[in-house]
C-alpha atoms as one frame of an Amber mdcrd trajectory, in Angstrom:
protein
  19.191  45.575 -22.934  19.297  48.297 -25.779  20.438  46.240 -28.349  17.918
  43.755 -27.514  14.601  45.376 -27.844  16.576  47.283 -30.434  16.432  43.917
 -32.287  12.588  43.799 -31.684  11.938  47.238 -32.932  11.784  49.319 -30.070
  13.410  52.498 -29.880  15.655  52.838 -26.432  16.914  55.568 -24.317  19.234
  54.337 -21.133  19.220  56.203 -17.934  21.795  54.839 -15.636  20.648  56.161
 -12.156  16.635  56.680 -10.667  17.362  60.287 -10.621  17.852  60.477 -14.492
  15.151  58.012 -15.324  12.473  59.720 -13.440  13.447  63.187 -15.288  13.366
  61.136 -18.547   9.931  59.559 -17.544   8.862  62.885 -17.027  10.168  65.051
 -20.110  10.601  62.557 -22.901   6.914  61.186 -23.820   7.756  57.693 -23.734
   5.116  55.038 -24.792   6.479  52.557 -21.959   8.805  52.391 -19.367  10.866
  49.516 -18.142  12.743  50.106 -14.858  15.320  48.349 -12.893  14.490  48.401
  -8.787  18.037  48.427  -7.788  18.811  52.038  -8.888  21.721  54.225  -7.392
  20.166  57.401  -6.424  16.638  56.418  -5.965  15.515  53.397  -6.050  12.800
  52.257  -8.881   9.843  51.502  -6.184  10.316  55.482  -5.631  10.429  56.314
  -9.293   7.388  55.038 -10.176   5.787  56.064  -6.965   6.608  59.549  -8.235
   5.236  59.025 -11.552   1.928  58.300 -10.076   1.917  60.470  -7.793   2.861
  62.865 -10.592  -1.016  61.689 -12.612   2.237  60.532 -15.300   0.685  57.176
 -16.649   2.985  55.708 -18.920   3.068  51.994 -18.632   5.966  50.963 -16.157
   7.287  47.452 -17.012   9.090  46.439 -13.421  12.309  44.686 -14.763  14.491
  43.037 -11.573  16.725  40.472  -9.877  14.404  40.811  -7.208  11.943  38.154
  -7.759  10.550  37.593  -3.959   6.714  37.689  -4.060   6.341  40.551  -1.802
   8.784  42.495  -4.229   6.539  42.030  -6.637   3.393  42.739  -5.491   4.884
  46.255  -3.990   5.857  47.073  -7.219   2.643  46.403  -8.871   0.770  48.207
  -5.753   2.856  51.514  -6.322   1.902  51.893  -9.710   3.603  49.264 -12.330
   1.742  47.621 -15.151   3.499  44.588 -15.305   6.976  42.778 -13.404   9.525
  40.312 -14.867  12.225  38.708 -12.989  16.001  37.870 -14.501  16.947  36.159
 -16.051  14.716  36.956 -18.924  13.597  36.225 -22.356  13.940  39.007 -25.016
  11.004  37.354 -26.544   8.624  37.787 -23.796   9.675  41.027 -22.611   9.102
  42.404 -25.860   5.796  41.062 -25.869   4.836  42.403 -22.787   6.022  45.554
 -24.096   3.519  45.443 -27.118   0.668  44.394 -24.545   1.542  47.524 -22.310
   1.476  49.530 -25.606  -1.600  48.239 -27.033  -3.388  49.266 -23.793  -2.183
  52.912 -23.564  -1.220  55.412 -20.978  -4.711  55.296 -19.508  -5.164  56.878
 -16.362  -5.192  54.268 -13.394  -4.180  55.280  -9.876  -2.488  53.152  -7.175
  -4.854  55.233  -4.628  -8.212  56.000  -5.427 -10.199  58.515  -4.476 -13.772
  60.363  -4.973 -13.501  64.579  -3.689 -11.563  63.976  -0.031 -12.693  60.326
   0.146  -9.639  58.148  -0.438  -9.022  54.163  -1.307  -6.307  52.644  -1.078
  -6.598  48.971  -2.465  -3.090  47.709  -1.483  -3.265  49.242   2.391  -6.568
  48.069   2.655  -7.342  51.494   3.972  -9.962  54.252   3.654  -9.781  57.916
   4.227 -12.554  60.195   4.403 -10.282  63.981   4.210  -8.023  63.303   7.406
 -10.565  60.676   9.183  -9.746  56.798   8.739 -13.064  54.949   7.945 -13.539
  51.530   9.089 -15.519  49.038   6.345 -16.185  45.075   6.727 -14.126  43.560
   3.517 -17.752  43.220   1.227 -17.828  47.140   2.194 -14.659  47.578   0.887
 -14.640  45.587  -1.934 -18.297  47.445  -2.803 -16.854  50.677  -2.873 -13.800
  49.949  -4.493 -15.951  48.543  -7.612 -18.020  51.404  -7.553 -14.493  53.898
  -7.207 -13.233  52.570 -10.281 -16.251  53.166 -12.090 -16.801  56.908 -10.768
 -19.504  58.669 -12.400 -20.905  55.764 -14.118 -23.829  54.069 -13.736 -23.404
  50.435 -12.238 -26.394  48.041 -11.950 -26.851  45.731  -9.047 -26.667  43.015
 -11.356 -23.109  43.724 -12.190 -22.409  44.723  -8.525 -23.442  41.162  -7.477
 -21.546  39.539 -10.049 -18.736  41.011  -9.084 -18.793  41.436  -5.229 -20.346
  38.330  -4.685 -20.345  34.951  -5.589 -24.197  35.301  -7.949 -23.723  31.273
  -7.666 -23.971  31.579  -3.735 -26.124  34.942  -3.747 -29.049  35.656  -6.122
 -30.931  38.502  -4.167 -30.379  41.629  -5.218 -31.643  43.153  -2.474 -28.248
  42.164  -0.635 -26.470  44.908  -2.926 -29.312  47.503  -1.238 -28.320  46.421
   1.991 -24.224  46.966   1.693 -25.270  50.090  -0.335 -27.318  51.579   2.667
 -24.161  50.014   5.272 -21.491  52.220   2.796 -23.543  55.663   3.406 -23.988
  55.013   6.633 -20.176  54.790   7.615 -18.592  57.070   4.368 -21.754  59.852
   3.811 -24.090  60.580   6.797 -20.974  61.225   9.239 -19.785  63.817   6.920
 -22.821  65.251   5.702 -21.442  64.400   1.762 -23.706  62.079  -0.923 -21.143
  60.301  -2.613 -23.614  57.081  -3.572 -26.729  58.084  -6.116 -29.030  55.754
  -6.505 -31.051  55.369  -9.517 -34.154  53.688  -9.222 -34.681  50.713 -11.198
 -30.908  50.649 -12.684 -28.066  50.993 -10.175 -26.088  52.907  -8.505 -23.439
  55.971  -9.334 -20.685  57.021  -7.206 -19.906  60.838  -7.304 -16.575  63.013
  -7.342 -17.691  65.723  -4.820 -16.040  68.960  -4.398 -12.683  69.240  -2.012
 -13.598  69.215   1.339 -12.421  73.307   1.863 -15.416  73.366  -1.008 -17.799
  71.899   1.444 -16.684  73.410   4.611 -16.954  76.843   2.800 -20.709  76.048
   1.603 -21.472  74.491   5.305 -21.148  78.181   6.825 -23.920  78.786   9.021
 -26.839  80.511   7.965 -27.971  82.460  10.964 -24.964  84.613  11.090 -26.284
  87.632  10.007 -24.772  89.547   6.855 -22.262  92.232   7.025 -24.494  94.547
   6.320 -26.555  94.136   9.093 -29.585  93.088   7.242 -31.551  90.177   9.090
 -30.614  86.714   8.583 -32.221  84.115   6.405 -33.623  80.907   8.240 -31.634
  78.048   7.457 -32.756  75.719   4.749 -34.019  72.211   5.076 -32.231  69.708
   2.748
């Protein structure tokens, strides 16, 4: 393996366990990774699981005997860029290796979240702090476009295009509709406003606060003040 991408250009460093190749991924500033699953000492689904879990992006090239489907798409789900079975061209991997490169360590998360409200594309799952919340599969799909694009400004037009099929659905009135279903089950429960609407353009999903944050600004406001000074009314919002 080193002398091959050697060949191609690329400088190599071999760990010969998980344990050592995670502490590598972790200390060396690498530009890519590629990683064996069948590791003695932890296995390679782990090591990049830690990586991510870690916020460590640096592209993971999944390189394995193990070339059953569902191997795969784990792999990809816990965090790797791209998966090759063996045998293997020299060729192609190092090709796949100037892809990865050419995109950059740029962060992209295996979970999603937003604040305390979590996504989890490959579970199928969504977490609002501790609390599962149930969506229909548009629902999901809606908020997972709008997740990846946190704090940006989406139009409907894009929303459709991508959510739906605009061939089969031209109103977009139907992205209103999902929008209002979304609040409905991930905001008003919680009291949070994770979806902003902006008239005329689209829609922007928010990173709010921790939920601690919230719970410590949701104190109520008729206890009266140390002090013993009278209590303000609460405040309409």
């Amino acid at each position: 393996m080193r002398r091959g991408l050697t060949a191609e250009g690329f400088v190599v460093d071999v760990a010969h366990d998980g344990v050592d190749g995670l502490h590598l991924a972790r200390e060396g500033g690498y530009d890519a990774v590629v990683l064996d699953l069948m590791l003695p000492g932890m296995s390679g689904y782990q090591v990049c699981e830690r990586l991510r879990a870690e916020r460590n992006w640096v592209p993971v090239l999944i390189l394995s005997a193990k070339d059953g489907e569902y191997d795969q798409a784990d792999g990809l789900d816990l965090g790797a860029d791209d998966y090759m079975t063996k045998p293997f061209s020299y060729v192609v991997l190092a090709a796949r290796l100037r892809a990865l490169l050419r995109r950059g360590a740029r962060p992209r998360p295996a979970v999603l979240s937003a604040g305390d409200l979590c996504l989890d594309p490959a579970a199928r799952t969504v977490r609002r702090g501790e609390q599962e919340v149930e969506l229909t599969a548009r629902e999901f799909a809606l908020l997972e476009y709008l997740m990846r694009r946190a704090g940006q400004v989406v139009a409907k037009s894009e929303l459709l295009e991508h959510v739906w099929d605009p061939d089969a659905v031209a109103d977009l009135n139907v992205v209103e509709v999902y929008a209002g279903y979304l609040r409905r089950k991930i905001d008003t429960p919680f009291g949070t406003q994770t979806i902003e609407t902006l008239r005329g353009v689209g829609y922007r999903l928010i990173a709010e606060p921790p939920a601690d944050r919230q719970n410590d600004q949701s104190a109520d406001p008729r206890k009266a003040p140390p002090d013993g000074s009278p209590s303000a009314p609460p405040t309409e919002r």
